[in-house]
C-alpha positions in Angstrom: -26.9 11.5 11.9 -25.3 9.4 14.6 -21.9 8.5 15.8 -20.6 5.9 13.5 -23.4 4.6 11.4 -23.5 1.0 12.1 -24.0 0.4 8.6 -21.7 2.4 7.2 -18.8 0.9 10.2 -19.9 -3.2 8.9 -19.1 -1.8 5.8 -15.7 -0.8 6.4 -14.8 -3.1 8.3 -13.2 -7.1 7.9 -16.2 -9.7 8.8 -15.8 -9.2 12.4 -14.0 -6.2 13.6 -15.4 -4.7 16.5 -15.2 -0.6 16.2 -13.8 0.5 19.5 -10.4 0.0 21.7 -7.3 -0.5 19.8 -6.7 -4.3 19.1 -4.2 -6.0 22.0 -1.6 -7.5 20.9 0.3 -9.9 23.4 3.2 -7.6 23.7 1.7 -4.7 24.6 0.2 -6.0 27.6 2.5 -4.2 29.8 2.1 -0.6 30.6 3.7 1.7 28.2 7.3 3.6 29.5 7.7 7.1 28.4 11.0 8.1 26.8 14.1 6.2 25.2 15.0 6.1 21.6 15.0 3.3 18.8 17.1 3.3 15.7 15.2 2.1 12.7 16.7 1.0 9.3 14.8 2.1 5.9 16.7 0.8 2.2 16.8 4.1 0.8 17.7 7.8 1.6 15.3 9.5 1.0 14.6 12.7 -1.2 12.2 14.6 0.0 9.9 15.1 2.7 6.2 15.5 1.3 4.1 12.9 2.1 2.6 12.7 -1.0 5.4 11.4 -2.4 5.3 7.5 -3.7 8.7 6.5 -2.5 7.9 4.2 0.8 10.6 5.8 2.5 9.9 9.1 2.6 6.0 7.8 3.8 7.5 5.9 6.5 9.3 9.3 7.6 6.7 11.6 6.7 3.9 9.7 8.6 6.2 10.9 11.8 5.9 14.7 11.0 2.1 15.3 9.4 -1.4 14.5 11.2 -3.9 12.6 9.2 -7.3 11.9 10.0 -7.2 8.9 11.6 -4.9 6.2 12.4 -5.4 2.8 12.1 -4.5 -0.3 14.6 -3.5 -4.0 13.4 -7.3 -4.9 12.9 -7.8 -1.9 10.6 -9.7 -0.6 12.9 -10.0 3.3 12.7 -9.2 5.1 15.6 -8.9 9.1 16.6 -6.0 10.7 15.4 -6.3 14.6 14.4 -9.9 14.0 14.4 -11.4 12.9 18.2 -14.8 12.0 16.9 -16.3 11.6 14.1 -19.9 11.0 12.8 -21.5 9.4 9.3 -25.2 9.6 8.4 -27.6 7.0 7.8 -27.4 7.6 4.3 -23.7 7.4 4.2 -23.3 10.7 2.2 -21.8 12.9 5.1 -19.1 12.6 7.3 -18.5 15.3 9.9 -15.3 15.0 12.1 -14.4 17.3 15.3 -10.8 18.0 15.3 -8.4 18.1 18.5 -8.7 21.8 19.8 -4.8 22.4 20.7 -3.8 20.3 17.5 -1.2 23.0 16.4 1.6 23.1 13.8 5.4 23.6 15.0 5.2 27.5 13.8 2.6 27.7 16.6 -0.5 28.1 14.0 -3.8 26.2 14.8 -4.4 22.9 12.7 -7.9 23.8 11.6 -10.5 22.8 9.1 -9.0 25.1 6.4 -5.8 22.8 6.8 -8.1 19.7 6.0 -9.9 20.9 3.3 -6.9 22.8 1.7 -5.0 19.5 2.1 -7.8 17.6 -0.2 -8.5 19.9 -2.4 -5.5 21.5 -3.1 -2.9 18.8 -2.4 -4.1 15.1 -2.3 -6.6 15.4 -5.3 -4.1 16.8 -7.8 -0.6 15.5 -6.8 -1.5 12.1 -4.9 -1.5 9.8 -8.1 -4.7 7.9 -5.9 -5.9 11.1 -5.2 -8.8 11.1 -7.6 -10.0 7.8 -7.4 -10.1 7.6 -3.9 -11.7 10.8 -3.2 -13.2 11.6 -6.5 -16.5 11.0 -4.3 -16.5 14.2 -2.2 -18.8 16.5 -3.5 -17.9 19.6 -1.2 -15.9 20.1 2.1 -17.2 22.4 5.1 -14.5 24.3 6.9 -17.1 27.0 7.9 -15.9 25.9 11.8 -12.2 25.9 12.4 -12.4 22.5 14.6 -14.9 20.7 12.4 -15.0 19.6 9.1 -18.0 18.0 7.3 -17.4 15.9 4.1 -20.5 15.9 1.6 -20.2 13.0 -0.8 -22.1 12.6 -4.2 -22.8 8.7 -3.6 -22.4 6.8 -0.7 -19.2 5.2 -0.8 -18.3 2.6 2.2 -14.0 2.6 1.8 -14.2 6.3 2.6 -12.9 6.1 6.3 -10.4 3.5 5.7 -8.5 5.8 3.6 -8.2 8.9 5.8 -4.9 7.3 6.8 -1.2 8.9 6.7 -0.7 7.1 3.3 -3.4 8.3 1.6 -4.3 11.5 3.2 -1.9 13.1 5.3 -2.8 16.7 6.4 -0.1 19.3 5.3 0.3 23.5 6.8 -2.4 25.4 4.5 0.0 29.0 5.4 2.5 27.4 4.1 1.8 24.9 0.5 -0.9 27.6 -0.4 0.5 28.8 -4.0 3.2 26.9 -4.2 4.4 23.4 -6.0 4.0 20.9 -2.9 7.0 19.1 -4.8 9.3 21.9 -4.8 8.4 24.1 -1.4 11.2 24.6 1.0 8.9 22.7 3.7 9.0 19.5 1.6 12.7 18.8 1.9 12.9 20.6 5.4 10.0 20.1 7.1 10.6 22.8 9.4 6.7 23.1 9.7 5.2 20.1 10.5 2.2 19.0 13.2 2.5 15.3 13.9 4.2 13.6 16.8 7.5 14.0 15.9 9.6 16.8 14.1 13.2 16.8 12.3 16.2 16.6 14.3 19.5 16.5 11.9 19.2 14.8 8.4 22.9 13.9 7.8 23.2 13.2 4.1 23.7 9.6 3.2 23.6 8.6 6.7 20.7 9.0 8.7 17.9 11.2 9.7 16.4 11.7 13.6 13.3 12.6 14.8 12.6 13.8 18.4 9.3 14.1 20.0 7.2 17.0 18.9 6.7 18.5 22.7 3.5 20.3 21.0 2.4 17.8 19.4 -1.7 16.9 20.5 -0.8 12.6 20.8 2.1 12.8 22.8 4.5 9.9 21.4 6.0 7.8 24.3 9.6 7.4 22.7 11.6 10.6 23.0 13.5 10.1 20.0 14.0 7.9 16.6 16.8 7.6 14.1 16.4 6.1 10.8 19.4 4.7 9.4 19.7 4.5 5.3 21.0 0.9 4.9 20.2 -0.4 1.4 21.9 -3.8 1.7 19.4 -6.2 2.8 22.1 -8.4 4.5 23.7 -5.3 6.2 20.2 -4.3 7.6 19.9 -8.1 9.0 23.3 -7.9 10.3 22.5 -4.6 12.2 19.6 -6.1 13.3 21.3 -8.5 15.1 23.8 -6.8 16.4 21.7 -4.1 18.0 22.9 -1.7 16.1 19.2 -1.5 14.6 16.0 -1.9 16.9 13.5 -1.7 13.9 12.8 -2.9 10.8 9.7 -2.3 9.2 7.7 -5.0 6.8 9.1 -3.3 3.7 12.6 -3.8 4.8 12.4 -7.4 5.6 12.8 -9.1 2.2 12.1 -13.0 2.6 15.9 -14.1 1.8 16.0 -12.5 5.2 13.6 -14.7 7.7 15.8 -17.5 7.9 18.5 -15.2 9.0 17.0 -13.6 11.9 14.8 -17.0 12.9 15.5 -18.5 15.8 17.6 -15.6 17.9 15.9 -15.1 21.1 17.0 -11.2 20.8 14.4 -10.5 17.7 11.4 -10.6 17.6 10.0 -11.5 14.4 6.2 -11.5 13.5 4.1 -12.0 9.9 2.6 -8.3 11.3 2.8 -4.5 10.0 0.7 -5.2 6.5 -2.5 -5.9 6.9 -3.6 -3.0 5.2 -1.1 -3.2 2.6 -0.8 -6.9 1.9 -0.3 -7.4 -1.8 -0.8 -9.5 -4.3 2.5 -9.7 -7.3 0.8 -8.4 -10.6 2.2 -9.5 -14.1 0.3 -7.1 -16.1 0.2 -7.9 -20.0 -0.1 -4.4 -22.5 -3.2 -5.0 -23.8 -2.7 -2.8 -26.1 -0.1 -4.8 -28.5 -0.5 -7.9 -30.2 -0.8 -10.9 -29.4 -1.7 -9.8 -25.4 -4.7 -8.0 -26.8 -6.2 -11.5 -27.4 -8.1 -13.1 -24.3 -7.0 -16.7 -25.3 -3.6 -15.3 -25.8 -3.2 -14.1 -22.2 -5.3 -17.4 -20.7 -2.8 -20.2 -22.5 0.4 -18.2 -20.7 -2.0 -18.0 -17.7 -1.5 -21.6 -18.1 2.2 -22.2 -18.7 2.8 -20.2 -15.6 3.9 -22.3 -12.4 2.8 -19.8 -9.3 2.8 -22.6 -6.8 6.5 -23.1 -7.6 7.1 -19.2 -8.2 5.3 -18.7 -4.6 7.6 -20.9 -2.5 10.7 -20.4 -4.3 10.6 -16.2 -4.2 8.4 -15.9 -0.6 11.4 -19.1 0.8 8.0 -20.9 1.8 6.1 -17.9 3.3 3.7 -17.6 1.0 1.2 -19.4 -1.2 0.4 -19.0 -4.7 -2.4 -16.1 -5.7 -5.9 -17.0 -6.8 -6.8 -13.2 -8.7 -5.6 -9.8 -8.2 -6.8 -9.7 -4.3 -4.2 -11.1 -1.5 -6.5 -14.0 0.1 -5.7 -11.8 3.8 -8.2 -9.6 2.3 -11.9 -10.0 3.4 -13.5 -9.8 0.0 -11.5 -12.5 -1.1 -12.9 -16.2 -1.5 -11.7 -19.7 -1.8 -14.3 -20.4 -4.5 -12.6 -18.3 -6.8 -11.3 -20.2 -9.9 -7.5 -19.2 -11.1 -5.3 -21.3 -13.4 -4.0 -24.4 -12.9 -0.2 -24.7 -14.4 -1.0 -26.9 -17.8 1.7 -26.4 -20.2 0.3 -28.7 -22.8 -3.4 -27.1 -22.5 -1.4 -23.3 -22.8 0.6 -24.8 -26.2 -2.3 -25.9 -27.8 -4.8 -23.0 -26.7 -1.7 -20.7 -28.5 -2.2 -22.9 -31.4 -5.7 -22.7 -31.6 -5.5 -19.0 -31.4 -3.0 -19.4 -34.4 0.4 -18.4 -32.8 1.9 -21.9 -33.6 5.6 -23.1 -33.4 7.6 -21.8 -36.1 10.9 -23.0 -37.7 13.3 -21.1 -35.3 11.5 -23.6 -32.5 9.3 -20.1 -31.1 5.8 -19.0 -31.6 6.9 -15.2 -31.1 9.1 -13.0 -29.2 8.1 -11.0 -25.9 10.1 -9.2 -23.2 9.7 -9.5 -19.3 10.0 -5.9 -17.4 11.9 -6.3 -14.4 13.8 -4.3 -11.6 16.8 -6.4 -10.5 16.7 -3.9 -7.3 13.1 -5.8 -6.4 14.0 -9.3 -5.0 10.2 -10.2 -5.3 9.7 -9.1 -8.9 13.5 -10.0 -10.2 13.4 -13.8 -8.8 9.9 -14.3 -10.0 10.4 -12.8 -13.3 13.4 -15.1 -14.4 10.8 -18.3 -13.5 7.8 -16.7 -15.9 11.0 -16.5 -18.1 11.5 -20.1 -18.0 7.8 -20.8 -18.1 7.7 -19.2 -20.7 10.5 -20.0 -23.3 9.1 -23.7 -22.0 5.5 -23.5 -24.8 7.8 -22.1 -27.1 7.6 -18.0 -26.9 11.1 -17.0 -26.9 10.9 -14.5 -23.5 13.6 -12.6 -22.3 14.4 -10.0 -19.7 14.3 -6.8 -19.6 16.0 -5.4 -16.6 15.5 -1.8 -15.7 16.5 0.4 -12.6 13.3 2.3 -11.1 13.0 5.6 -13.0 13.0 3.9 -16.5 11.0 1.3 -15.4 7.9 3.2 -13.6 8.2 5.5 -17.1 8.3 2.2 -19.5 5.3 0.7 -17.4 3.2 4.0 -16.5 3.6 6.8 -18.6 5.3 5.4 -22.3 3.3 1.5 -22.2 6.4 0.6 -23.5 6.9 -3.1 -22.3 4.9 -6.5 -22.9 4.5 -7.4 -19.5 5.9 -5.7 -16.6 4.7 -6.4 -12.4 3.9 -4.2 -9.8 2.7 -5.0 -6.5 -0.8 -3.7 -5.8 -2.0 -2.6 -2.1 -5.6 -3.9 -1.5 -6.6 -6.1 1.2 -8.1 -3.4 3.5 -10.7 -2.7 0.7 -10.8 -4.5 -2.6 -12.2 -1.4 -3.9 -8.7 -0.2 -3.9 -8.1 -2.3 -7.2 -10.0 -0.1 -9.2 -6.9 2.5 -10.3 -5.4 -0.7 -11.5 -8.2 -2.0 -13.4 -11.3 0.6 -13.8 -11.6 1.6 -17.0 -11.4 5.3 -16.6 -7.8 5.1 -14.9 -6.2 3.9 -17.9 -3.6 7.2 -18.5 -0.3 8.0 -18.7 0.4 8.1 -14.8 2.4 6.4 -12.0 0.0 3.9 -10.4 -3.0 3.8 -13.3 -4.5 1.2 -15.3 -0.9 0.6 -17.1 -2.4 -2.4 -18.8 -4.7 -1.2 -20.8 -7.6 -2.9 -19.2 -11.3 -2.0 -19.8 -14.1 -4.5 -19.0 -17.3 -2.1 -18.0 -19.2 -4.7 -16.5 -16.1 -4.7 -14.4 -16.0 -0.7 -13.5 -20.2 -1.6 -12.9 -19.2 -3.7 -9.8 -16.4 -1.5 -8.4 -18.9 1.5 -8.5 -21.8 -1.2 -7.1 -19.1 -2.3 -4.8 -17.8 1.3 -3.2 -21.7 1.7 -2.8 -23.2 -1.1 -0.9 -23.1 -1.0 3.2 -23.6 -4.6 3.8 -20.5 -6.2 4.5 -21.6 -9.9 2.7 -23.5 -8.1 0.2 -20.1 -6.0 -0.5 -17.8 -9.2 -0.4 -20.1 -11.2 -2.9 -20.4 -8.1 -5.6 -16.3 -7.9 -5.0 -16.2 -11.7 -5.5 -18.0 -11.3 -8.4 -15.9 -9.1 -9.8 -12.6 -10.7 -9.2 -13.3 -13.2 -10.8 -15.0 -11.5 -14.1 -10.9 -10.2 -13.9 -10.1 -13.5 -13.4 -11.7 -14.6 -16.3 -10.6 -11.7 -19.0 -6.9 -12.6 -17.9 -5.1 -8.7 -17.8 -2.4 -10.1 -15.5 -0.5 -13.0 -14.2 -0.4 -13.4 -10.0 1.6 -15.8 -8.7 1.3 -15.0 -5.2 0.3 -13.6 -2.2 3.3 -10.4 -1.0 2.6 -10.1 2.7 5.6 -8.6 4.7 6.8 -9.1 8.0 8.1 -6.8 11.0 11.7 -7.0 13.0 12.7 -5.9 16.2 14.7 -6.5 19.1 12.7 -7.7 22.3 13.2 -4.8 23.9 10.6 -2.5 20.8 7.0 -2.7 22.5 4.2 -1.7 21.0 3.8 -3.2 17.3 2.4 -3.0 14.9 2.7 0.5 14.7 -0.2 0.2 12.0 -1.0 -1.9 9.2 0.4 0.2 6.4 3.8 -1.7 5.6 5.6 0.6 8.1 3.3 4.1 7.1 1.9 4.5 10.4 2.6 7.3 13.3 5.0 5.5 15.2 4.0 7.4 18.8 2.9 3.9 20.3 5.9 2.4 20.2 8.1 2.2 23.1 10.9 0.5 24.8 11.3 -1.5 28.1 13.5 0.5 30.9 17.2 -1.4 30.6 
């Protein structure tokens, strides 16, 4: 065993990352000032405080009050966090991390090994709806020594580090979830027991919540306080913004109706940063298990009729550029030689025709419905173009608009829609696609397979994939695979999702990670007034 198998670190890493020093980022050449406070706006309240919860809001809070393994920089480079070293062996099946010694929760307890293990075995593998897929790999976990933990995996599996992140695997009290429903626990909508750099100040209801620093904490944060404001108006959180009565806005509070608003002021800074784990691509995922979407040819001919160039600019305001596959093209398994579908309304009518779904005497082939949130800009504005699109070869679409709780239950759990989108995290690993499309994820859960999709030559190349070290060999079996999705047509993508960051000059120290605002915040700081 060595420290960080070279191997094993290519693998993980984009093309070129160096594993080492945190990236530098212009603004935080100067020295960082201890103390001050920043005031950061989030678009929903929210209701709880277990990070294992799905609602971004609550992860961009919780990743503030619970340790995970590692954190990550703007490069997605791994870096210590609750673990101060770490070391893989040459055959990529065991990872053995040393934890901080005086990492301690706010009761005063030790953060030990018994915490990690407790907090994969016990929490993230049963109630983290990725928990299973992710980690589904670990064979057994060593907590034998308090400050050191040793993962034993059945295969070697290269994304493993990458997701010891405060999304995917935050660390929670054992002496205080053992026995208990995680969801329900007092500490979940308190968190009077927490262990990260920051721990709850005052959560006034429908207002705001604060933070202060955690003076036990083991990485000190440099600010001595945060407040995040509930402002679900997109405009309002803009306006705030620019007034100053808002230092921060994450990437997933920066819609892209906002850019042009906050371009140009020499007060903001604002920077295409914050995501580059997260970046997305918008999935238009058909229900393979009704008719006619169950037909390949089906699913290609709309693949056809549907305009993503002009769906890309319109909804992203210019940021983005139409998708080519399921993988944002920031990703490093992505590759221009992958081969999409061009907008050809005359080749998608008669490809319908030919797979005898022809134009009947009401002037429609047959009738569908769109899913959509009307709360989600991104899905809303592009789902009233596929619309269009459609209705335009002659298949009388309409929407279906939904607010979130009957739509994640319509898409997820009852496959009761046609085609409804998500937006799918993947461009740190592209093996992160698989709960979307591996064939054993198909189930009645909140971020499966909702489509319906099983192609085993496809679950062949995830698993080949997750098990290869070689960084090109890796991209080319992902290539590969995209576009074998490509090709068998489950979903439509019209584009690229990145998101952007927000904050007045005077906020130093960003991106505080590359998890779409999930990230410890304890390197951000402020410049002395």
């Amino acid at each position: 065993m060595q420290v960080i198998s070279t191997r094993v670190r290519a693998a993980l890493l984009a093309t070129t990352i160096v594993f080492g020093p945190t990236a530098v980022f212009a603004q935080q050449a100067a020295a960082p000032v201890k103390g001050g406070q920043i005031k950061v706006a989030i678009f929903a309240e929210p209701t709880t405080l277990m990070p294992l919860s799905q609602d971004i809001n609550v992860q961009i809070i919780a990743a503030q009050l619970y340790p995970s393994l590692l954190k990550f920089d703007g490069k997605i480079t791994p870096k210590p966090y609750l673990a101060k070293a770490w070391r893989v062996s040459d055959d990529g099946l065991t990872y053995e991390f040393d934890l901080v010694e005086t990492a301690k929760w706010s009761d005063g307890k030790a953060i030990t090994s018994a915490d990690v293990r407790f907090s994969f075995e016990e929490m993230i593998l049963k109630y983290q709806p990725a928990g299973k897929s992710n980690f589904g790999v670990i064979e057994s976990i060593d907590d034998s020594k308090p400050g050191t933990v040793v993962f034993k995996l059945k295969r070697s599996y290269a994304p493993f580090l990458s997701l010891l992140n405060s999304l995917y695997a935050p660390i929670v009290p054992k002496h205080v979830y053992e026995g208990t429903d995680p969801m329900k626990n007092e500490n979940s909508l308190t968190a009077a027991v927490t262990g990260g750099p920051f721990k709850v100040k005052e959560w006034v209801k429908g207002d705001h919540l604060t933070v202060v620093r955690n003076p036990d904490a083991f990485d000190t944060p440099n600010l001595d306080e945060m407040t995040f404001r509930f402002i679900s108006d997109a405009s309002a959180r803009m306006l705030a913004l620019k007034t100053g009565a808002i230092d921060y806005l994450p990437p997933s509070a920066m819609p892209y109706s906002s850019l042009a608003m906050l371009e140009g002021d020499e007060n903001i800074k604002l920077q295409p940063i914050g995501d580059e784990a997260a970046a997305k691509v918008l999935t238009i995922g058909f229900n393979l298990r009704r008719a006619p979407f169950d037909n390949v040819k089906v699913r290609q001919a709309i693949s056809h009729a549907i305009n993503n160039e002009f769906i890309a600019e319109a909804v992203s305001f210019k940021h983005e550029k139409a998708a080519v596959g399921p993988l944002n093209s920031k990703s490093w398994a992505w590759d221009a030689s992958l081969k999409g579908y061009n907008f050809d309304p005359e080749l998608a009518k008669k490809m319908l025709d030919e797979a005898g779904l022809p134009v009947k005497a009401d002037g429609f082939r047959f009738a569908m419905t769109v899913n959509t949130r009307p709360s989600v800009a991104v899905f809303h504005k592009a789902n009233e173009i596929v619309v269009q699109n459609l209705r335009a070869i002659g298949i009388n679409a309409s929407l279906r608009p939904l607010e979130s709780a009957p739509y994640t239950a319509s898409t997820y759990i009852e496959s009761d829609f046609d085609v409804s989108s998500v937006a799918w995290i993947s461009a740190f690993d592209a093996n992160n696609l698989a709960p979307l499309y591996a064939c054993e994820n198909i189930r009645p859960a909140p971020y499966s397979n909702f489509m319906g999709y099983c192609n085993k030559q496809v679950d062949e190349l995830f698993a080949k994939g997750a098990a290869e070290s070689d960084q090109a060999k890796r991209k080319a079996v992902y290539v590969e695979m995209q576009q074998r999705i490509i090709d068998d047509a489950p979903a439509i993508w019209p584009m690229n999702w990145s998101d952007w960051s927000a904050s007045r000059t005077r906020v130093q120290g960003l991106p505080a990670g590359p998890w779409d605002g999930r990230d410890p915040m304890d390197d951000l700081w402020v410049e002395a007034k």
